[in-house]
C-alpha positions, 0 to 999 in steps of 0.5 A: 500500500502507498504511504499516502494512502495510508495516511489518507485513511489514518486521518479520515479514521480519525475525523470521521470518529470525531465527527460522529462522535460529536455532529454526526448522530444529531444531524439527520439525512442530508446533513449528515451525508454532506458532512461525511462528504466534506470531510472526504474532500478536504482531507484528499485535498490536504494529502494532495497538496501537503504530502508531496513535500514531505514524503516521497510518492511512491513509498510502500508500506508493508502489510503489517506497517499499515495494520498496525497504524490502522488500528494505533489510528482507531486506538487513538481515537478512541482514547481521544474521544474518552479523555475529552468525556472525562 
């Protein structure tokens, strides 16, 4: 998998969690849809335009490398999420 993928579904985890968490389950149809849609959006633009700097574009990652920031990335929001209920 491409690094820049990665890091695309890493922030997408992390905002669409906090989305949820707080807007997500208040608003009803189309709101909600336009706010995932947004979300999306924004954060293509960012990985498309800010990434190149920094990373190089056809890095690849190993399987295990992307499983294991997958589920740091969930981690992290969840832990997130608990200390902002707290």
């Amino acid at each position: 998998m491409k690094l820049y993928t990665l890091i695309e579904y890493c922030l997408l985890l992390i905002l669409a969690g906090l989305y949820f968490a707080f807007l997500g389950f208040q608003s009803k149809g189309a709101t909600f849809i336009i706010g995932v849609i947004f979300l999306y959006v924004m954060i293509n633009i960012f990985s498309k335009r800010l990434l190149p700097r920094y990373i190089p574009e056809n890095k690849q990652v190993s399987v295990l490398s992307c499983v294991l920031l997958i589920i740091g990335t969930v981690f992290l929001t969840m832990l997130i999420l608990t200390l902002l209920a707290i």
